[in-house]
PAKOL-935510 format. One line per field, with one value per residue (C-alpha): x, y, z; residue number from 1. Coordinates in nm, 3 decimals, always signed. Each point is the difference from the previous one (the first is absolute). Example, Ala and Ser with C-alpha at 12.3 -4.5 7.8 and 13.67 -1.06 7.14 Angstrom:
xx <- (+1.230,+0.137);
yy <- (-0.450,+0.344);
zz <- (+0.780,-0.066);
i <- (1,2);
***
This chain:
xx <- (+0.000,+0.127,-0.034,-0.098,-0.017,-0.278,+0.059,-0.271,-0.246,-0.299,-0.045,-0.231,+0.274,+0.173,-0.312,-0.060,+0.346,+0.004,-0.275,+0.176,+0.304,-0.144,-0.064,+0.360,+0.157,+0.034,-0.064,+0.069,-0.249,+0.192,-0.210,-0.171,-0.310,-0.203,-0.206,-0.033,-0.188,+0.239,+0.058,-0.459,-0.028,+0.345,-0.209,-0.152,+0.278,+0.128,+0.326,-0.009,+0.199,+0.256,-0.073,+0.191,-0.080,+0.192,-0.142,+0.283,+0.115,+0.227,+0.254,+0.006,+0.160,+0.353,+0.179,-0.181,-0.326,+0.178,+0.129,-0.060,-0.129,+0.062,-0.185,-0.145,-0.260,-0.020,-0.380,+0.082,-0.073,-0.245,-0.182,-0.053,+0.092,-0.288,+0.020,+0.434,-0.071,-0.168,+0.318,+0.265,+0.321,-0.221,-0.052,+0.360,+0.096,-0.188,-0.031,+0.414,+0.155,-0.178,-0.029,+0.366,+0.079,-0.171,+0.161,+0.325,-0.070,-0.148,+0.338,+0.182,-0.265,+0.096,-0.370,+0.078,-0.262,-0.141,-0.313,-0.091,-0.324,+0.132,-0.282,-0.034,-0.067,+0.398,-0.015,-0.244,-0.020,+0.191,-0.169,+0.087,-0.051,+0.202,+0.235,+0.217,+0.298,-0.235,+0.084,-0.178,-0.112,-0.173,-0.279,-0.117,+0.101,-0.126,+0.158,+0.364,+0.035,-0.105,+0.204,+0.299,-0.055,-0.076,+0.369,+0.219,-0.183,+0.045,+0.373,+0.043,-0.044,+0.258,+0.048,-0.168,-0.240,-0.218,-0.148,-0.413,-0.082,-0.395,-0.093,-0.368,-0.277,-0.344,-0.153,-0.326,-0.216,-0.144,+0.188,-0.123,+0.166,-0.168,+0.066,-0.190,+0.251,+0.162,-0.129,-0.215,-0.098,-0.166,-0.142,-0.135,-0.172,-0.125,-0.186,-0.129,-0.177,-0.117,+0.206,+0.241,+0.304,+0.253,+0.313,+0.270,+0.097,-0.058,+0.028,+0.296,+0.246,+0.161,+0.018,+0.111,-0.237,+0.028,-0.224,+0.040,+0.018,+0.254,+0.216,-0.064,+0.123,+0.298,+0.105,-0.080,+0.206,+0.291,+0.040,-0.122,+0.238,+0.288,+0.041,+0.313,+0.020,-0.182,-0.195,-0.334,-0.276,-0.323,-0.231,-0.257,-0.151,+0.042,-0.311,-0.095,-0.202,-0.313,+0.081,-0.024,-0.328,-0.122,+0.052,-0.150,-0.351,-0.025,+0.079,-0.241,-0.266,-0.006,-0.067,+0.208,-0.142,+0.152,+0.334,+0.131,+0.287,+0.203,+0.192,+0.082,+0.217,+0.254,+0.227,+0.336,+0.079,+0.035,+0.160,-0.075,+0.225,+0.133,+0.173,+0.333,+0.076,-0.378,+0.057,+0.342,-0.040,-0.358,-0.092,-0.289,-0.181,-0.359,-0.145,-0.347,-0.293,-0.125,-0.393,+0.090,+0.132,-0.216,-0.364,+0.192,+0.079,-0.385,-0.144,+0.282,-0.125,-0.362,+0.069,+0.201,-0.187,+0.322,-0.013,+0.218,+0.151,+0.342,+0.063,-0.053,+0.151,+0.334,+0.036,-0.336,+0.230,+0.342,-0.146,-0.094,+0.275,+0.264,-0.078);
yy <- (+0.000,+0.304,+0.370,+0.240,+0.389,+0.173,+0.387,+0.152,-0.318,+0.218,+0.093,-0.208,-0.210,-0.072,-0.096,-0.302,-0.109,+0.031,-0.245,-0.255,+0.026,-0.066,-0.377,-0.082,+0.273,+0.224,+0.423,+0.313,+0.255,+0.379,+0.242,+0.388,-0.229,+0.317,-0.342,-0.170,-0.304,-0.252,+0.175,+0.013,-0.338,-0.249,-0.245,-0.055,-0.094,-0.365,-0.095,+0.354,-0.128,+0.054,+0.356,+0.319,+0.329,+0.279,+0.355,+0.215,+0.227,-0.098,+0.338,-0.132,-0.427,-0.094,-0.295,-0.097,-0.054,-0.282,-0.200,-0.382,+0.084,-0.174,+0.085,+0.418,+0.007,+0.380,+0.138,+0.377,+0.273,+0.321,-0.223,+0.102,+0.276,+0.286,-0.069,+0.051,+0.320,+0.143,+0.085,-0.106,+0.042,-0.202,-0.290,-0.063,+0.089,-0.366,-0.182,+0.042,+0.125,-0.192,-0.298,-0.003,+0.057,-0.257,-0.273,+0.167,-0.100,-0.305,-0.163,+0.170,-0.267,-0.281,-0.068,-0.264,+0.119,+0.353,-0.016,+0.350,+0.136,+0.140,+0.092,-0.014,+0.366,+0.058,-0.083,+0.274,+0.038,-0.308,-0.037,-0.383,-0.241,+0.032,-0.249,-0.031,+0.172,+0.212,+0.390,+0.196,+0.305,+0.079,+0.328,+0.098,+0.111,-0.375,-0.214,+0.162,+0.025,-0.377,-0.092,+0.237,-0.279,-0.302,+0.056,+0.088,-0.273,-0.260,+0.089,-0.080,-0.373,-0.229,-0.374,+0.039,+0.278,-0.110,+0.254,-0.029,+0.272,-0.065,+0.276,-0.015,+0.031,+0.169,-0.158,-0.120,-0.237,+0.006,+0.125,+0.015,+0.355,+0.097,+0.196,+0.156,+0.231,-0.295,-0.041,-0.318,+0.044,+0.333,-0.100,-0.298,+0.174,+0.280,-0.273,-0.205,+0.326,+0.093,+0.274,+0.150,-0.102,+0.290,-0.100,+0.265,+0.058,-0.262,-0.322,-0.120,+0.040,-0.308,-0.119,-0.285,-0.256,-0.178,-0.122,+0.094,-0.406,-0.065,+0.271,-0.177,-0.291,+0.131,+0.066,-0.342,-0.199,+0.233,-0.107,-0.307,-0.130,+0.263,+0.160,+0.142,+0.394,+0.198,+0.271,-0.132,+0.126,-0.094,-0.046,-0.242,+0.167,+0.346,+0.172,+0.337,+0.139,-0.019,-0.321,-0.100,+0.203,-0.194,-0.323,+0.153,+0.095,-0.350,-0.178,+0.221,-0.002,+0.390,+0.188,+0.178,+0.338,+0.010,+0.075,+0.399,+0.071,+0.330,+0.063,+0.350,-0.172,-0.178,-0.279,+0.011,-0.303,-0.318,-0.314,-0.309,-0.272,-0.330,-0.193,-0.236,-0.090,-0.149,-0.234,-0.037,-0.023,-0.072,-0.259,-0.194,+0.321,+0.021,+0.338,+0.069,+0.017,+0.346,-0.039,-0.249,+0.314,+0.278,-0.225,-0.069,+0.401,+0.109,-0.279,+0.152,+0.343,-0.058,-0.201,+0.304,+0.255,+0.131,+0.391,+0.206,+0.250,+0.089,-0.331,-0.183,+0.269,+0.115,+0.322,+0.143,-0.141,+0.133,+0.354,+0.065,-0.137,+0.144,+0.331);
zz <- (+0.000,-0.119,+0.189,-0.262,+0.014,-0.213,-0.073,-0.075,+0.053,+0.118,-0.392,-0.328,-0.070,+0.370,+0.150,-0.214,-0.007,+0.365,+0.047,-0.281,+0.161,+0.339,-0.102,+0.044,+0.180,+0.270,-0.109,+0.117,-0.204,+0.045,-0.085,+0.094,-0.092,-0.121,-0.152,+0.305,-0.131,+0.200,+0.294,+0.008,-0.137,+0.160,+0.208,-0.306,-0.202,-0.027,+0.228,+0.121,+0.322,-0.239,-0.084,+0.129,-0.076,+0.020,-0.005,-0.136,-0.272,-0.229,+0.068,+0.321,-0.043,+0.114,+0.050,+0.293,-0.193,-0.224,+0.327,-0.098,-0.357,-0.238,-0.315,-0.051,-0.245,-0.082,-0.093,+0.111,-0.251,-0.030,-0.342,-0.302,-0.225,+0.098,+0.335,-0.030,-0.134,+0.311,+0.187,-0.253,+0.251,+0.262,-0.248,-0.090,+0.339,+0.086,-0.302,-0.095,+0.329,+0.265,-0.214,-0.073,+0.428,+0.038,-0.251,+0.104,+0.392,-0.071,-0.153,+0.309,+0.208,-0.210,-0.117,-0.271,-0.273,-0.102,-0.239,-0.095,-0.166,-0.369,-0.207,-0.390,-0.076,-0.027,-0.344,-0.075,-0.346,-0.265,-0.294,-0.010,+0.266,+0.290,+0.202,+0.329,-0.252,-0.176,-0.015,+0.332,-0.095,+0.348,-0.064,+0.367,+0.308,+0.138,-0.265,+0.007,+0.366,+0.027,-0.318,+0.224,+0.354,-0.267,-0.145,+0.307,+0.179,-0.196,-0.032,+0.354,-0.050,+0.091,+0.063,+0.334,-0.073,-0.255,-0.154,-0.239,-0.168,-0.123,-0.245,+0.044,-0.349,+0.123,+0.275,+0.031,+0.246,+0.350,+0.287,+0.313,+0.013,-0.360,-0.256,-0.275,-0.171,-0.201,-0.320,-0.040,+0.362,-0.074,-0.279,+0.138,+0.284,-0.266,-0.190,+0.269,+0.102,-0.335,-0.042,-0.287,-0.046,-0.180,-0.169,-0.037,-0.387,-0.227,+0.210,-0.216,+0.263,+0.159,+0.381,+0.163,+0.231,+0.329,+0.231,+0.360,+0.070,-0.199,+0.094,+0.335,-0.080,-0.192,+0.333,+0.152,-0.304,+0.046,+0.388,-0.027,-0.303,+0.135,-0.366,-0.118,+0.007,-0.321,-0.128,-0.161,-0.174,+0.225,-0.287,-0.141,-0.311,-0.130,-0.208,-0.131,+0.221,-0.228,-0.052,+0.377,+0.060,-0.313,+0.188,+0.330,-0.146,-0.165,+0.348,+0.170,-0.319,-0.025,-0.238,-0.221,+0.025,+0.314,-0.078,-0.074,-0.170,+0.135,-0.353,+0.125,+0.325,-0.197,+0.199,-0.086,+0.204,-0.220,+0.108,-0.132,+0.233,-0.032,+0.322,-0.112,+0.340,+0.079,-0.292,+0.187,+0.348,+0.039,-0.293,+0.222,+0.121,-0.136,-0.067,+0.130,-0.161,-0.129,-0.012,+0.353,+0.181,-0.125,+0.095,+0.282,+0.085,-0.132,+0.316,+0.265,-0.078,+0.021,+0.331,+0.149,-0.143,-0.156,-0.119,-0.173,+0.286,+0.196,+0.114,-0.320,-0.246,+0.109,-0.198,+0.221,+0.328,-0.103,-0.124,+0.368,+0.130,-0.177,-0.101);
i <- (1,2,3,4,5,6,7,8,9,10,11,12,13,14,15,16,17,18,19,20,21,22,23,24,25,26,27,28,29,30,31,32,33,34,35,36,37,38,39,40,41,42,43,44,45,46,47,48,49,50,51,52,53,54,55,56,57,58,59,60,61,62,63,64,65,66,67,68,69,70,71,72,73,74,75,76,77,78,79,80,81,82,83,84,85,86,87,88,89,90,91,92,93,94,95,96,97,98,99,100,101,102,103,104,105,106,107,108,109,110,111,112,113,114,115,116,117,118,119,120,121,122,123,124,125,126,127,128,129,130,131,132,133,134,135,136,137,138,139,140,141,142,143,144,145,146,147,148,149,150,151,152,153,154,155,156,157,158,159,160,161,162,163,164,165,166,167,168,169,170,171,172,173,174,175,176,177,178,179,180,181,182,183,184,185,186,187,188,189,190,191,192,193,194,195,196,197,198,199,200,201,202,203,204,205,206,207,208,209,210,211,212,213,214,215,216,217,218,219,220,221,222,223,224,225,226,227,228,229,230,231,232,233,234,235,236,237,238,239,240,241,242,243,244,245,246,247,248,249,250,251,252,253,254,255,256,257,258,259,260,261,262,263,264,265,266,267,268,269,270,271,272,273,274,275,276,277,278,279,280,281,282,283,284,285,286,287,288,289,290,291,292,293,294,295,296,297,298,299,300,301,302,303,304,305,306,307,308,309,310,311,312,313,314,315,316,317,318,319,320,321,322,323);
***
């Protein structure tokens, strides 16, 4: 049994690998938990006699915090690109400076393995698909000052600091700490409530796709099968965005008239991706299952009563926060 350390864990991603990772091993969730979902919820989580939370901010860790650690999965960040922009200094002060600390003390506590939370937006614009060698071309505040920690972090591996860099597509799925900012999930909830769904310029730009459970157990095959060090594309499919909201209204039997374009709002992201080392490193993992998760994420949401609002959208949180 392993003792893990979860930065950031409070967030849409940490809390469901927290739970997965639970089934084997002991945690420590560090977080400011401004989404407090475990720290509400723990005696309802499986083996949570294994569960330790600490309420903390990130400017604050030292060495003491990775005593008898051995593996830091990293989750911190301010997400996404509009909510970077708020306070730009603030958002690389955490996701590059802190993020870096961090890595940089964690090595100094001999944790054996470092798995950091990359994302896929540092390739930005590439006309042609994109791989692990691919040219970054990084276009926000949020996607260079992650692409900044992703590089010097990952430079810090060694033969006994193994170091995963997981460059995550757009995620989508139930979390029991939601979110409805991320693309599919948005439009998801906009359909199931009859509502119009608006596509910024023509739809023909490319993203990248991963479900929130397999990101989850990205993390579980990488500490279960102790992987080598590497910096992988986290994706399953990439789509234009019309494309993927095409798919959406015929799982949820919508109409078509639903869907806006904004032509005047043009995207200039476009990043169609490709993963080398998952054909590499991860050649028995099965990919979930598109209309699976999305009927799955329509029943959570109608169980939980599930709204739009600070909590579930994190530029509404962050523009309070931060400003």
């Amino acid at each position: 049994m392993k003792n893990i350390l979860i930065l950031g864990g409070g967030g849409y991603i940490g809390t469901e690998v927290t739970k997965l990772l639970l089934k084997k091993n002991n945690v420590t969730v560090y977080d400011c938990f401004y989404f407090p979902w475990l720290v509400k919820n723990r005696k309802r989580i499986k083996n949570n006699k294994r569960l330790n939370l600490i309420k903390k901010d990130i400017l604050d860790i030292n060495i003491k915090d990775f005593k008898n650690i051995d593996i830091v999965c990293d989750f911190i960040g301010i997400a996404n690109d509009s909510s970077s922009d708020i306070n730009k200094k603030y958002s690389n002060k955490i996701n590059f400076s802190a993020r870096y600390k961090a890595a940089q003390i964690a090595k100094k506590a001999n944790v054996k393995r470092y798995i950091f939370n990359s994302t896929c937006s540092i390739y930005g614009f590439n006309k042609n698909k994109v791989f692990e060698n691919s040219l970054k071309n990084p276009l926000s505040t949020y996607a260079k000052s992650v692409y900044k920690a992703d590089n010097k972090i990952f430079n810090l591996k060694s033969n006994n600091f193994k170091v995963n860099v997981l460059r995550n597509a757009t995620l989508f799925g139930y979390s029991d700490t939601m979110r409805f900012d991320l693309v599919i999930n948005k439009f998801t909830y906009l359909l199931t409530n009859k509502k119009k769904i608006k596509i910024d310029g023509d739809g023909k730009q490319y993203r990248p796709f991963l479900s929130i459970s397999d990101i989850s157990k990205m993390y579980e095959n990488i500490i279960d099968n102790n992987l080598r060090s590497f910096c992988m594309n986290a994706v399953s499919f990439s789509l234009t965005i019309e494309s993927i909201t095409q798919k959406i209204l015929k799982i949820l039997n919508k109409s078509s008239k639903l869907l806006e374009y904004n032509y005047a709002n043009k995207d200039k992201r476009n990043y169609n991706v490709g993963s080398k080392i998952i054909e590499k490193d991860f050649k028995n993992f099965r990919f979930s299952n598109l209309k699976q998760e999305i009927k799955a994420m329509v029943k959570a949401i109608k169980r939980n009563k599930l709204i739009p609002n600070k909590n579930t959208i994190r530029y509404d949180f962050y523009d309070n926060k931060l400003k």
